[in-house]
C-alpha positions in Angstrom: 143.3 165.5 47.8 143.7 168.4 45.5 143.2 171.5 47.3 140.2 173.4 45.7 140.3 177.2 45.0 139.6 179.9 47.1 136.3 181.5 46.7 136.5 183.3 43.5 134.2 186.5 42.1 132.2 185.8 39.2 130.2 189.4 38.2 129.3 190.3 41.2 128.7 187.1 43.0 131.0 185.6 44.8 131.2 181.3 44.3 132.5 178.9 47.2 134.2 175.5 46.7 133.9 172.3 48.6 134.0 168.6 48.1 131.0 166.4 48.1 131.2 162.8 48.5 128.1 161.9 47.9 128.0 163.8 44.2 129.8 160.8 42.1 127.7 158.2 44.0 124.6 159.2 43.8 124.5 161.8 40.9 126.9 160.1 38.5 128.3 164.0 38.4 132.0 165.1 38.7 130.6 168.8 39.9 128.0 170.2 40.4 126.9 174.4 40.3 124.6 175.6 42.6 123.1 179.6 41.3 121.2 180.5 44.0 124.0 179.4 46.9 127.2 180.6 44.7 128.3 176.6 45.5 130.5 174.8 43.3 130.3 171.3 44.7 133.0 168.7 43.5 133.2 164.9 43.9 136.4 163.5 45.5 136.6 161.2 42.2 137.4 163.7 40.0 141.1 164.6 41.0 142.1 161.5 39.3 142.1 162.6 36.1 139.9 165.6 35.2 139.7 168.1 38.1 141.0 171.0 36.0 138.5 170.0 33.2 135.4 170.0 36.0 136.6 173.0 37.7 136.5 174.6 34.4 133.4 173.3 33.5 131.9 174.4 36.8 133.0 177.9 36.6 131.4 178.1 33.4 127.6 177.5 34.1 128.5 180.2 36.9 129.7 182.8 34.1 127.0 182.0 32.4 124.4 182.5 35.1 126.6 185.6 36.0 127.0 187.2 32.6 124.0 186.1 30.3 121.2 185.7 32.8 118.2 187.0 30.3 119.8 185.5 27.4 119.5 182.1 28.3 122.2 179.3 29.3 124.5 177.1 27.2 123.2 173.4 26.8 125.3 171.4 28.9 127.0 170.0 25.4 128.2 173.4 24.9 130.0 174.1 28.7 131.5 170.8 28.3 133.0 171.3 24.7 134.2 175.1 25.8 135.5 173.6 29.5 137.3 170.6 27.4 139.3 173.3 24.9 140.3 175.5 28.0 141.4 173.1 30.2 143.8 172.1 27.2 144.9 175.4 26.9 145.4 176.1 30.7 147.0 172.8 31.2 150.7 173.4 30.4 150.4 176.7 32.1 
């Protein structure tokens, strides 16, 4: 399994990782972002072939939440079309 990062800071908050199994299964979700707990939840599936792009994705509803909490969220159409163009800029890094 892909090892996950450490707990990272975002603003002042600071946002766990773990694994769920049960995300995939019964969610239909790769990740999954919880505000109020700072919990980014992943399902095993994803390492196959788009943990960087969920990760990414992830971190961004956090920045959102983080950064622009009066001024509203991105749709989830937007995070996934910003998360798809980073992860293909971070990916040969």
């Amino acid at each position: 399994m892909i090892n996950l990062p450490k707990p990272l800071i975002v603003g002042i908050s600071e946002y766990s990782f773990a694994y769920d199994n049960t995300l995939y299964d019964l969610h239909n979700e790769w990740g999954l972002t919880d505000i109020e707990k700072k919990a980014v939840r992943i399902a095993p599936e994803a390492q196959d072939t788009n943990f960087t792009d969920t990760v990414v994705h992830e971190l961004l509803h956090a920045i959102t939440a983080e950064w622009l909490p009066k001024s509203g969220s991105l749709t989830e159409a937007q995070v996934t079309m910003l998360a798809h163009g980073l992860t293909q800029i971070l990916n040969p890094l």
